[in-house]
N, C-alpha and C positions, 0 to 999 in steps of 0.2 A: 522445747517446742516454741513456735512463736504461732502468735493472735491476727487475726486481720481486723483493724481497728473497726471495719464498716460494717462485715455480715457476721461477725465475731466467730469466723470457725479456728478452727486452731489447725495448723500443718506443721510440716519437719524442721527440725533447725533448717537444715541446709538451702531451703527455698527463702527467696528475697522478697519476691512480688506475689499476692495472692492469687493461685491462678481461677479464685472465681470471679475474682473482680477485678484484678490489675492494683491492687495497692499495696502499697510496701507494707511487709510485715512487722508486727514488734514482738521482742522478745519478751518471753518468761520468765518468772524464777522458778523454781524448783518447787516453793511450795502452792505456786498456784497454778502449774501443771499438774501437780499431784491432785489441789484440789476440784480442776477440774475435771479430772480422769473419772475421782470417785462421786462427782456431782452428774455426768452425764449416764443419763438413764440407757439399758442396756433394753432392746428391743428381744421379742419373743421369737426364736428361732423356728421352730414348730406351735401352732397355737393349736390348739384343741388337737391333738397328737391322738386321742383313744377315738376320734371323731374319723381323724386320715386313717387311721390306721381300718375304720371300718369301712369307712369307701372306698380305701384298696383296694381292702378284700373283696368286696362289691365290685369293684372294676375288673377286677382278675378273673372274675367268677362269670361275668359276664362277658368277655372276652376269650376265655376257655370255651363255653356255651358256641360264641360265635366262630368260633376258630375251627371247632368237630363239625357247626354245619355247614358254615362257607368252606373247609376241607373235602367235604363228602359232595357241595353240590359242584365245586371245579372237578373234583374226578365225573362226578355221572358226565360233567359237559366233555371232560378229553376225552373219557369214552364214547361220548356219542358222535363225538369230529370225528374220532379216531375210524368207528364203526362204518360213520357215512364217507370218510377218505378212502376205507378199504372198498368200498360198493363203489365208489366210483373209479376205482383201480381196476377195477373188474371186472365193468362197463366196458371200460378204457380199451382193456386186453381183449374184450370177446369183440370188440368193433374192430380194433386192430390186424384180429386173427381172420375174422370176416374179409377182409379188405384183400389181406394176403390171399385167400383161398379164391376169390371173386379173380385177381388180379393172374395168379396160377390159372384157374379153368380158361378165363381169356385166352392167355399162350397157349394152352392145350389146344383149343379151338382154330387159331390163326395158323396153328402148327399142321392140325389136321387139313385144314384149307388151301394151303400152298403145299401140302405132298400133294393130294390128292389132284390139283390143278398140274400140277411139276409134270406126274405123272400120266398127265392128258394129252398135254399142249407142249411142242416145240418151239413154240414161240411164246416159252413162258419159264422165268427165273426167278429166283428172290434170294437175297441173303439178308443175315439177321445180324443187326449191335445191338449189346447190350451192353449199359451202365448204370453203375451203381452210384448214386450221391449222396449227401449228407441230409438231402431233400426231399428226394422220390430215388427210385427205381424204376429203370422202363424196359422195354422191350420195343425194337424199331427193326418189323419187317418192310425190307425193300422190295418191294414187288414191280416185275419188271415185263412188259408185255414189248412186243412185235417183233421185226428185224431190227438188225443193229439200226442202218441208219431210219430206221421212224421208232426207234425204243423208245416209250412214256413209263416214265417210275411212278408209282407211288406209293410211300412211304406208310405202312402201319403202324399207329405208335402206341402202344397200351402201357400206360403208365401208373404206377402207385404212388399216388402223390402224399407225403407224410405234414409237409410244411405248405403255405399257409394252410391249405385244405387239406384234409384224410377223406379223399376220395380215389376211384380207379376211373382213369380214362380211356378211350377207343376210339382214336377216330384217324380217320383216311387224310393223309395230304394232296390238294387235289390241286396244288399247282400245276403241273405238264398237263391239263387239260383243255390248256390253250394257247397259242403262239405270243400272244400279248393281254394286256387284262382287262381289255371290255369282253372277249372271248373267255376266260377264265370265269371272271365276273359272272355270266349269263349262265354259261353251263354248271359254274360249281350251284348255284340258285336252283335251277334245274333238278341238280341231282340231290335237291335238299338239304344242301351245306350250306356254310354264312361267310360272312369275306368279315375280315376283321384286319385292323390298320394298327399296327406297330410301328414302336422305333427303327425297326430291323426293317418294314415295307410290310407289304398286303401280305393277310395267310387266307388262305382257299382249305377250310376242311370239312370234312362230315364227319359229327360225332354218331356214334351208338347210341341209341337210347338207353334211358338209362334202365337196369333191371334186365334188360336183355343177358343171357347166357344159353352153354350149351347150342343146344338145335334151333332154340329161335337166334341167337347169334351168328350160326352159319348160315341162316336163310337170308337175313340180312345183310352180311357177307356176300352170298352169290349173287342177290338181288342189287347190291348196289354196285359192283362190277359189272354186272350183264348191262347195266343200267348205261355205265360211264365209259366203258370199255367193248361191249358187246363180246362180251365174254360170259359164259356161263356154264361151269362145270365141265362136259361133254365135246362143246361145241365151243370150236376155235377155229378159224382159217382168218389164209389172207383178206378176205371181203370183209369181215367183221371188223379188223383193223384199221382198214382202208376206208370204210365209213368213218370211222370212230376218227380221222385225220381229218 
């Protein structure tokens, strides 16, 4: 072994320079390696050992205690996520199923309102798209009044909207209500619709209110036809048209 002449620790043969201080080493002999081996005091690996060994136990013990009741109070909490996740699954499904069934009665309604007109008025057609998106579902009757050349469409759209909103919508497109849009403007107003400004240009529509179904839906239906068309139910001719131009 060799000595470091300054902080006197002793290291390997094979190192030159002290690496706590940077000074060259010197060598040993044999018998004062030896007698520093058995002159350096040996430090206590465990001190008071029956001491640890009882605070272990203490640690363990208290640790087991904590480990049955922070075990027991994370289940009561997954259970109660879990309980209040499925109630709102559930909420989720009977609002969803609402929606559908609201959005169903609509078309039944819209359905029964252009047979029933169909089979009034000869001057009176519709046909119906339907598509499905990853968004909503809708239903778009084209409803189509006069002779060919003064035919005015408009478009019924009841829609189920899934994304951003979970709502059902109803409402009339009332653009051919005017040749250009201070006329559009006035009358869709008139008939209680709003203009609203898009990327795409003005929309002219009237919604349903909301909650409306069934029979108060068809009254509102013939009521705002009669209204924009002078059309209502029964009563169709060419005068009623011909104003409505």
């Amino acid at each position: 072994m060799k000595r470091c002449p300054v902080c006197d620790k002793t290291w390997e043969f094979n190192k030159v320079f002290c690496p706590w201080d940077g000074y060259k080493l010197k060598g040993m002999t044999p018998e004062e390696t030896a007698e520093r081996i058995t002159s350096k005091p040996v430090e206590p690996q465990f001190e008071m050992f029956q001491e640890l060994q009882s605070s272990q136990k203490t640690l363990f013990d208290s640790l087991a205690e904590f480990g049955s009741t922070e075990t027991s109070h994370l289940v009561d909490v997954a259970m109660e996520a879990l309980k209040k996740r499925r109630e709102s699954d559930q909420s989720l499904l009977k609002e969803q199923m609402k929606l559908i069934e609201d959005f169903n009665l609509h078309c039944r309604t819209m359905q029964y309102f252009v047979d029933k007109l169909k089979s009034q008025s000869n001057l009176f057609s519709f046909h119906i798209e339907h598509k499905d998106e990853v968004d909503r579902i809708y239903m778009r009757f084209i409803v189509s009044f006069g002779e060919v050349q003064y035919r005015r469409n408009f478009p019924v759209t009841i829609a189920y909207m899934r994304e951003p909103t979970k709502e059902v919508i109803f409402e009339i497109n009332l653009y051919e209500m005017g040749d250009d849009k201070d006329s559009r403007h006035s009358r869709a107003e008139k008939a209680g619709g709003r203009v609203e400004t898009t990327v795409l240009g003005r929309r002219y529509v009237l919604s349903a209110p909301r909650g409306l179904e069934g029979i108060d839906l068809l009254q509102w239906l013939e009521g705002s036809f009669k209204f924009f068309v002078g059309l209502f139910a029964l009563l169709c001719s060419d005068d009623d048209i011909t104003m409505f131009m």
